[in-house]
C-alpha positions, 0 to 999 in steps of 0.5 A, a space after each residue: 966406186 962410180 957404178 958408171 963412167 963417162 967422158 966427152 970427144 968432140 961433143 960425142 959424149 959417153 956414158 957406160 954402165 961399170 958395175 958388172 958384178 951386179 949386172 949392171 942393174 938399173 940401181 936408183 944409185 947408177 940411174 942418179 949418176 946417168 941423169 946427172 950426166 945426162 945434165 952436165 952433158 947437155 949443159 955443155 952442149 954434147 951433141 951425141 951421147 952413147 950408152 953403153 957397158 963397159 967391158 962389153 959384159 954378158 949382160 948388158 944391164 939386168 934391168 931394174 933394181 929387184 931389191 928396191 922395188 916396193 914388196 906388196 901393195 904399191 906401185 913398183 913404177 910410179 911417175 916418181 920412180 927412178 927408171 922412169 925418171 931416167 927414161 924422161 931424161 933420155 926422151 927429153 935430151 935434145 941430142 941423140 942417144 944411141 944405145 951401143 948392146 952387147 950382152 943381154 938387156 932385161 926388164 926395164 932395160 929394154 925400156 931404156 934402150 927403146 928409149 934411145 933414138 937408136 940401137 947398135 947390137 952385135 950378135 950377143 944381144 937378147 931383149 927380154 922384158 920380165 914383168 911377168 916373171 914377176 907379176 908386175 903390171 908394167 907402167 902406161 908409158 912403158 907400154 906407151 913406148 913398146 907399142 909405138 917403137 915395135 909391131 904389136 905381135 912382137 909387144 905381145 911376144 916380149 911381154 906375155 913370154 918375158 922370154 930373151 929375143 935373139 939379136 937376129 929377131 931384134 933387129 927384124 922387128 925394129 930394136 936394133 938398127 944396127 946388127 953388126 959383128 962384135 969387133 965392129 960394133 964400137 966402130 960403126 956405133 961411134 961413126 954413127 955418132 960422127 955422122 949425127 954431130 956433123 949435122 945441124 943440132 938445132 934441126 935434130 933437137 926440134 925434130 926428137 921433141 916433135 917426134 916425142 910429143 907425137 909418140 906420147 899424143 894420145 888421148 885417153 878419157 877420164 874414165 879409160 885413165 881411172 880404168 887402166 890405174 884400177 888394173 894395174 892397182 888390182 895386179 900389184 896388191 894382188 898374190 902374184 906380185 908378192 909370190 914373183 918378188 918372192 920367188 926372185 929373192 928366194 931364187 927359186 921359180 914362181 908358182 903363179 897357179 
């Protein structure tokens, strides 16, 4: 079975998550088939893509595959890593990219969905980001893309609490563009969708990369990049990475002393 699904209307192209029995967790199998999806869609000129879960489940998406993270002593997000890979995919699509939420978005979901260009909720929608539920160090760019998208109390908020947001919340502080009632969230997200393919896509692909290329302009000294690799190596072959997997596979809560 397909742990996604898509199709194209009009160069509006739709991608949704369809593997619900395991909330629809950031596998290297369903990161695999959106960015080959993501390459048929742009090598046939879809204009739009929207993301989203089928069904409109509880959960939107869990986040990153737990189970296929490093145990101990390696960077659990590398460049090479799949999320991250999926997340360039996302950022470097030269059309738009609109995440449609209903349902909670964990971990490394939310960074998938502040890396769409913009996001529609109804009223279930929670955002939270997990890693230190788990004693991970999260990725530069990850950090990279909250600071530059949110205000930073609302960053320090999501990540030093790993506590779910309300879709009310969300959207005061800029996740959501759009907060609408559930029974209208597939109308507005795909009017959206029309309103952006009537327009010039050569204007809107020059403008997302412009806007990428600023976002990630920041310029760090040799020393400060040695540094921030040293504190993330120091965290994931520390005790608190080993005891956050543990306690998640075991299903009990961590003991993080």
């Amino acid at each position: 079975m397909r742990l996604t699904k898509s199709s194209v209307d009009n160069a509006i192209g739709t991608i949704g998550f369809n593997n619900a029995a395991k909330r629809n967790s950031l596998s290297d199998d369903l990161i695999n088939e959106v960015v080959s999806t993501l390459d048929l869609f742009q090598a046939g000129g879809v204009r739009v893509v929207v993301l989203r879960a089928l069904d409109k489940p509880k959960v939107w998406s869990a986040g990153r595959a737990i189970d296929e993270l490093p145990k101990a002593d390696q960077d659990p997000l590398p460049y090479a890593d799949m999320l991250e890979k999926m997340l360039r995919a996302v950022r470097h699509y030269p059309g738009a990219v609109i995440a449609m939420v209903h349902g909670s978005v964990w971990g490394g979901a939310c960074d998938l969905v502040l890396n769409c260009d913009i996001v529609v909720g109804d009223p279930t929608a929670q955002f939270a980001v997990t890693p230190a539920r788990l004693g991970l160090p999260y990725s530069e760019t990850g950090i990279q893309y909250f600071v530059a998208r949110l205000p930073i109390n609302a960053v320090n908020e999501l990540i030093m609490t790993a506590n779910p947001m309300t879709a009310e919340r969300a959207l005061n502080f800029g996740i959501l563009n759009h907060l609408v009632p559930e029974e209208e969230l597939d109308q507005v997200t795909y009017d959206l969708a029309r309103a952006i393919r009537s327009r010039s896509a050569a204007s809107i692909a020059v403008y997302k990369e412009q806007a990428r290329i600023m976002i990630e302009a920041v310029a760090l000294s040799a020393q400060e990049s040695q540094r921030i690799q040293q504190l993330r190596h120091d965290v994931f072959t520390g005790p608190d990475y080993t005891e956050g997997l543990t306690a998640f596979l075991e299903k009990r809560a961590p003991d993080f002393n």
